[in-house]
C-alpha positions, -999 to +999 in steps of 0.1 A: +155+867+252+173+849+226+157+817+210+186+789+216+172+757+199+194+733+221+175+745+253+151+771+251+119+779+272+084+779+256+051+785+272+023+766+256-011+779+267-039+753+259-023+719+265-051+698+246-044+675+215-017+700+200-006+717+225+000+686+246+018+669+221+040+701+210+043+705+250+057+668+255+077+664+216+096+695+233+102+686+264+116+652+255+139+669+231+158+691+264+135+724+263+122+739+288+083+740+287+057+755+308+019+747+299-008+773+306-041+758+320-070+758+342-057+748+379-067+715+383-049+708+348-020+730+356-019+706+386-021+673+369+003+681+345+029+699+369+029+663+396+022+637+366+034+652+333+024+644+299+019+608+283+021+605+245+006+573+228+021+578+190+029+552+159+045+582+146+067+588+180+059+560+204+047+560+238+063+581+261+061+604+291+071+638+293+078+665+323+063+695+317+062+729+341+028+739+344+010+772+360-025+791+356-007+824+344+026+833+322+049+851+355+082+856+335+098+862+300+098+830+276+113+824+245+083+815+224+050+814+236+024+785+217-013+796+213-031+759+208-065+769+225-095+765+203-107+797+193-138+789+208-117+799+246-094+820+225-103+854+245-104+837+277-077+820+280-050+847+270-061+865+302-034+838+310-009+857+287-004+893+300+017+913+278+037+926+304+050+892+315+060+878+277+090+900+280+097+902+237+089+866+231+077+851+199+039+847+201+026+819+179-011+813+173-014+774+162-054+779+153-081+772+132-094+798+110-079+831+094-088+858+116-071+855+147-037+867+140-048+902+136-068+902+166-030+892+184-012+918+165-034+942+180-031+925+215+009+919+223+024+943+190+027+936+154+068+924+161+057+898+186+032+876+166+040+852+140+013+831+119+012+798+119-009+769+110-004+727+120-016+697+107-022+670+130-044+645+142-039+648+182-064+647+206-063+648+246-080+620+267-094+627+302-064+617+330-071+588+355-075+591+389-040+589+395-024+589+359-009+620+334-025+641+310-026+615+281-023+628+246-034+605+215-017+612+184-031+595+154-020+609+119+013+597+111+026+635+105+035+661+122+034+694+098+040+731+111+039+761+089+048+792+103+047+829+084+066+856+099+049+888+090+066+914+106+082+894+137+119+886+137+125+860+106+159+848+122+134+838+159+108+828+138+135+803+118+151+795+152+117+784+165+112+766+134+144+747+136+136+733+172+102+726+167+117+703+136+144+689+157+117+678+184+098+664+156+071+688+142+086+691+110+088+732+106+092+753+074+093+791+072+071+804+043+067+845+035+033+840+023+010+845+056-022+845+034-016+814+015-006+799+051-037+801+065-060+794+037-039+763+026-051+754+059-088+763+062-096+753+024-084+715+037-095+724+073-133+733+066-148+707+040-133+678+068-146+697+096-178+703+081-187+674+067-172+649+089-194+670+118-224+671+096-227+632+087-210+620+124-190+602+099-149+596+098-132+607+071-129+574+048-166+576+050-169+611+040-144+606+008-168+576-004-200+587+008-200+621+002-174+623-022-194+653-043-200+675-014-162+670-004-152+680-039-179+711-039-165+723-005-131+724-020-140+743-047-156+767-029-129+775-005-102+774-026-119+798-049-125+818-021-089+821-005-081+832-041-100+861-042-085+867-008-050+867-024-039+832-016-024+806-041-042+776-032-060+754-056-086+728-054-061+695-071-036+699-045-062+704-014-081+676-021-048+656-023-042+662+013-072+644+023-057+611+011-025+609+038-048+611+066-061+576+079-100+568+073-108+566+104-094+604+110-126+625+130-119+659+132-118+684+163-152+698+154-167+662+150-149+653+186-161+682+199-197+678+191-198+644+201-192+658+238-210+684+233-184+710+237-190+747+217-178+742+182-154+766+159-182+768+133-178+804+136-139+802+130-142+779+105-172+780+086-181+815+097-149+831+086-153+815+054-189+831+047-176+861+056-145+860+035-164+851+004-193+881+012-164+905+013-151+890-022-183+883-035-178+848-042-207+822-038-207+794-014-238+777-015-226+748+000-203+762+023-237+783+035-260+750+036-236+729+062-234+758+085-266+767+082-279+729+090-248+728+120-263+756+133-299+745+130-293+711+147-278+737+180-243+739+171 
């Protein structure tokens, strides 16, 4: 299939904070979108669609198509799962039914696009990385899948690799229409580590100290800086051009009360991504020989307390 950015179809499997909110933005800009989901969600969303509550976008309500399992060719196909499910879920995705779509993983961490390579082909996955604050409440009785979006941003990054650039830039350009503001970058590496070196400090600590982030810049304003450091210097060694001024920039356009998915997950006791995000970074600076101390105290204390 051909990517046609004024009406295209997209399968999004994981229909949570991001993918709900991707799901809906789309929609409500003419695509066609089918979310991929447990039955009783897939059933929710398919009679009551998606509700967005947004300063950024307003409140609105989106129709969605919704089924358990991918059953014919899309255009693009969303991976928003946490990697926590990751394996699980894309018994939802067989290869056979994606036809030659565009396979985009939207997680946390930097190991998991080699992991789809080797599942659906090297020319079928493209990289990419989102920042957001989104999170999905629990649906009323009677009422939609309700998606809460709190940052006022939006912000895709997607790498190509060796999938099409002209479908990964078509993708791109209808994701930004719909209001995920898209750029194309060559540098898959520095992608994902731009990402994890803001990504892991805020998840760490703010899971850590059951704090929000305000909090965490004040209160732990040392340990924030240290973390930083630490991964920056270790997505460096990895080949990535990230550095620790512009990373902890980033921190200062998010809201202080921003909590992140780790921290909301560990409030309701759902698994964590420590091992995506904190794991893969241990592992990334054994393999570079890079110290973390840290990076290794946080996990090790997350870990301790049964996460």
């Amino acid at each position: 299939m051909t990517l046609d950015t004024s009406r295209s179809t997209v399968a999004v499997l994981g229909p949570g904070g991001i993918g709900g909110l991707l799901a809906a933005l789309l929609a409500r800009d003419g695509h066609r979108v089918v979310c991929l989901a447990r039955k009783g969600t897939a059933d929710i969303l398919r009679d009551r669609g998606i509700e967005v509550r947004s300063r950024r976008f307003g409140d609105f309500t989106a129709r969605v198509e919704a089924d358990t399992e991918l059953r014919e060719p899309v255009d693009a196909c969303l991976i928003t799962v946490k990697q926590t499910s990751l394996d699980a879920a894309l018994t939802r995705v067989p290869s056979a039914a994606l036809g030659d779509a565009l396979v985009v993983p939207l997680l946390n961490g930097i190991e998991h696009p080699a992991a789809l390579r080797a599942r659906y082909g090297a020319g079928r996955v493209a990289a990419g990385v989102i920042r957001v604050e989104s999170t999905r409440l629990e649906p009323g009785a009677t009422g939609p899948v309700v998606i809460e979006h709190g940052s006022p941003f939006v912000e895709i990054d997607l790498a190509p690799g060796t999938a099409s650039r002209p479908r990964v830039d078509t993708l791109a350009a209808g994701l930004s229409a719909a209001g995920a503001v898209t750029r194309v970058i060559e540098d898959e590496t520095t992608a994902l580590w731009a990402k994890l070196a803001f990504l892991a400090p805020f998840a760490l600590l703010t899971t850590r100290y059951e704090a929000p982030l305000g909090e965490v810049r004040v209160r732990h304003q040392e340990e924030l800086r240290s973390l930083v450091a630490e991964t920056t210097a270790i997505g460096r060694a990895d080949g990535a051009r990230v550095d620790a001024a512009t990373t902890l920039a980033r921190y200062d356009a998010f809201p202080a009360e921003a909590r992140s998915s780790m921290q909301r997950d560990a409030e309701a006791g759902r698994p964590l991504e420590l091992d995506a995000i904190g794991g893969a970074l241990l592992r990334a600076a054994d393999r570079h020989g890079v110290s973390a101390p840290v990076t290794s105290r946080l996990v090790r204390e997350l870990r301790a307390a049964g996460h």
